[in-house]
C-alpha positions in Angstrom: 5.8 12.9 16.9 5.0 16.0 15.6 1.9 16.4 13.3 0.0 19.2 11.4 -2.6 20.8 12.5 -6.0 19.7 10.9 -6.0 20.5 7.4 -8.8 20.9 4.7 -6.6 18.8 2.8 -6.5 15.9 5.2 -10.0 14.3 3.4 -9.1 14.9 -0.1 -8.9 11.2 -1.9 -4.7 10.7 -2.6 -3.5 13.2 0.1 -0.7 12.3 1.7 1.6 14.1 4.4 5.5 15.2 3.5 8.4 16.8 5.5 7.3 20.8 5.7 10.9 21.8 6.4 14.3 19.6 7.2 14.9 17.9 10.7 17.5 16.4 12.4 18.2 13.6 15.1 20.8 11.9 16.7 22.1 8.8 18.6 25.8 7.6 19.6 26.3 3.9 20.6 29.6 2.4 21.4 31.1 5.3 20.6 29.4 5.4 17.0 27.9 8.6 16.2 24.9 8.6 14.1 23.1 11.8 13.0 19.6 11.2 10.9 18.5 14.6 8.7 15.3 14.5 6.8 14.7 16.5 4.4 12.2 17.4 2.4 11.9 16.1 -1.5 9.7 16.9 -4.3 11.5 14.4 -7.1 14.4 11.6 -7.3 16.2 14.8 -8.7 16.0 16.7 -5.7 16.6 13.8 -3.3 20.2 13.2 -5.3 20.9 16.9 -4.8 19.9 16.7 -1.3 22.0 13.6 -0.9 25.2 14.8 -2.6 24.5 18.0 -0.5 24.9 15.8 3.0 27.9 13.8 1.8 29.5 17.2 0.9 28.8 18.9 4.1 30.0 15.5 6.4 32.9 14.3 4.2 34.3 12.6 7.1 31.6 10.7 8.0 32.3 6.9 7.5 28.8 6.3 6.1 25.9 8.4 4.5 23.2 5.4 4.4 19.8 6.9 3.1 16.1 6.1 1.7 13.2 7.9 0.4 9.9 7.8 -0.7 8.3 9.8 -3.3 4.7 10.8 -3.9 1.4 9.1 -3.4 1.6 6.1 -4.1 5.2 6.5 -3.0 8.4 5.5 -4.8 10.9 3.7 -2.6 14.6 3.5 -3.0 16.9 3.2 -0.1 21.0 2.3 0.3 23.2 1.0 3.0 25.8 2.8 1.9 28.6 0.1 2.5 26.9 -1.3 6.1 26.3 -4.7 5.9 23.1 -5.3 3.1 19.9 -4.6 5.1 21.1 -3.1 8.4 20.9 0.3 7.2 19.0 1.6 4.2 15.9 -0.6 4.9 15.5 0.2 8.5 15.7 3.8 7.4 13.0 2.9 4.9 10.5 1.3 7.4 10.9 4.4 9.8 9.4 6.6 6.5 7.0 3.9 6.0 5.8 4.0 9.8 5.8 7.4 9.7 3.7 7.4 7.0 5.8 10.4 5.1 6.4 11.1 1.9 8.5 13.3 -0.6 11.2 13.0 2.0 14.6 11.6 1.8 16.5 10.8 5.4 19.7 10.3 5.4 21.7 8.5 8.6 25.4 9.6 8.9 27.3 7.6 10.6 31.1 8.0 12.4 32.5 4.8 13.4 33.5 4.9 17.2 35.8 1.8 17.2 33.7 -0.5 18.2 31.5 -3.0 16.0 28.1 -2.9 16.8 26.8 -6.8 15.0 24.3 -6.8 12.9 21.0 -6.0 14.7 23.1 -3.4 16.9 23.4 -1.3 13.5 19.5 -1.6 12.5 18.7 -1.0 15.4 21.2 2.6 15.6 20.1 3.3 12.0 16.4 3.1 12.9 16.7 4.9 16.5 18.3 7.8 14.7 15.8 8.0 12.0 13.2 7.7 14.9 14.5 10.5 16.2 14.8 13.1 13.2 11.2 12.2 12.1 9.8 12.9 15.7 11.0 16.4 15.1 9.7 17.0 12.0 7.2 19.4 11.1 4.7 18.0 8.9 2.0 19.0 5.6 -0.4 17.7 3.9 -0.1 17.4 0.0 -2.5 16.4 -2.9 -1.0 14.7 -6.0 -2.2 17.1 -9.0 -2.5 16.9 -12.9 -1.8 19.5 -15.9 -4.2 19.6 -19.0 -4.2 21.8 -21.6 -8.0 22.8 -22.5 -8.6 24.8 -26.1 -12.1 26.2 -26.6 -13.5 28.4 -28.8 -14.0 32.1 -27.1 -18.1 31.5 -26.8 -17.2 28.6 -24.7 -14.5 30.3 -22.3 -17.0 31.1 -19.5 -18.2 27.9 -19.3 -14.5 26.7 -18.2 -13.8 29.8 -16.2 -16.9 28.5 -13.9 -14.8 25.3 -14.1 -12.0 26.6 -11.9 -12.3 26.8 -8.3 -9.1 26.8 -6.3 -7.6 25.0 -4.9 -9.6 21.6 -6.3 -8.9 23.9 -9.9 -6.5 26.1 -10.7 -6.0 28.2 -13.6 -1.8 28.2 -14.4 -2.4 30.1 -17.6 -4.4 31.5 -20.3 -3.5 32.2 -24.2 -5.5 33.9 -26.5 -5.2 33.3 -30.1 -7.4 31.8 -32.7 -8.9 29.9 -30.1 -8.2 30.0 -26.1 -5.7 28.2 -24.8 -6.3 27.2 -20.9 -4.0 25.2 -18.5 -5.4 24.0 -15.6 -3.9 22.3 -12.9 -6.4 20.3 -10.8 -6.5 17.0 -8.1 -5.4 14.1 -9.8 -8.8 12.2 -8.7 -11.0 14.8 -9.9 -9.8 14.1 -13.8 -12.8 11.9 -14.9 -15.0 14.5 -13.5 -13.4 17.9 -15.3 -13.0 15.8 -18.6 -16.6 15.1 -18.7 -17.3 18.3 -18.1 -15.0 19.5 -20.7 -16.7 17.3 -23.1 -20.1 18.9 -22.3 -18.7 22.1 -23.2 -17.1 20.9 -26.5 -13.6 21.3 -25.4 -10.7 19.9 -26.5 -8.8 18.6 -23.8 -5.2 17.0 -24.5 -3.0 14.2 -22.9 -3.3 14.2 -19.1 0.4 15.1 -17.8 0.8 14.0 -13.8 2.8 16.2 -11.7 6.0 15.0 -10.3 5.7 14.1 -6.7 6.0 16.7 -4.4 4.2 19.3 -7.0 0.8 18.6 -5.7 -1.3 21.2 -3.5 -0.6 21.7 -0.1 -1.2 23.6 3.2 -1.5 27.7 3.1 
């Protein structure tokens, strides 16, 4: 199975490893063909695009059975697309949870060949294909991250410029006006520690907004 080289992100509390780029695999049993594509996905948004792209591009196909999972801790959702309940979809899912991958969607695509497989035949085609795309995949790591907007008054900007220190910190943008506006986009888990040092400097910090999955920072 392919696997990332080591990353500075690999320690960081919450990080978790995604799809870097799409993959594909493929198995045919009984004359059933089954192609697996997984593909990378920051958001439920983006994994219905991705879907509706894959049913578009394979209209013929006599199933596009699919799950996902989403962020850290992950989102689950998966569909058997009218297979038999549980011989498609949740196989998929357990190859993403073996895997241990997130932000991906894969998606099996199956032609029938004639021949019923039974059952545990289909899990078990469903799951070899999926096997097979993830085993190809390229992989990177990701941190889950949060956006808070900071306002200080200007004898206090330095204080929260020395906060920032990419990529743990990041400064997305800066407004001056009758105060300064800062937004920062940091680690999720290193909140309770920028907050008390906003408070320390007299900041006002606002509501915490979470990232959707997927937007977090990963590998150079």
């Amino acid at each position: 199975m392919a696997a990332p080289a080591t990353s500075p992100l690999e320690s960081v509390p919450g990080a978790y490893q995604r799809p870097a780029a799409a993959a594909e695999g493929e198995l045919r049993d009984k004359g059933s063909r089954f192609l697996a594509l997984l593909l990378p996905a920051s958001d439920a948004a983006a994994a219905n695009l991705a879907l509706d792209a894959v049913r578009r591009r394979y209209p013929d196909a006599t199933h596009h059975c699919w799950a996902w999972r989403l962020g850290n801790p992950a989102s689950e959702r998966s569909n058997d697309d009218g297979e038999p309940s549980g011989t498609a979809g949740v196989p998929i899912l357990r190859v993403l949870h073996g895997a241990d991958l997130a932000d991906a969607l894969l998606v099996v695509v199956r032609w029938f060949g004639g021949v019923k497989l039974g059952k545990g035949g289909l899990a078990r085609a469903y799951a070899g294909a999926a096997r097979e795309a993830v085993a190809a995949a390229q992989r990177e790591w990701s941190v889950p991250t949060t956006r808070l907007r900071v306002v200080v008054a200007y004898d206090r900007v330095g204080g929260v410029q020395r906060l920032v220190r990419p990529p743990a910190v990041e400064l997305d943008e800066v407004v001056y006006g009758e105060h300064v506006t800062f937004e920062l986009r940091f680690w999720r888990h290193l909140e309770p520690e920028l907050r008390s040092a906003l408070r320390d400097l007299g900041a006002g910090a606002g509501e915490a907004a979470h990232e959707p999955a997927g937007r977090g920072g990963s590998d150079p």
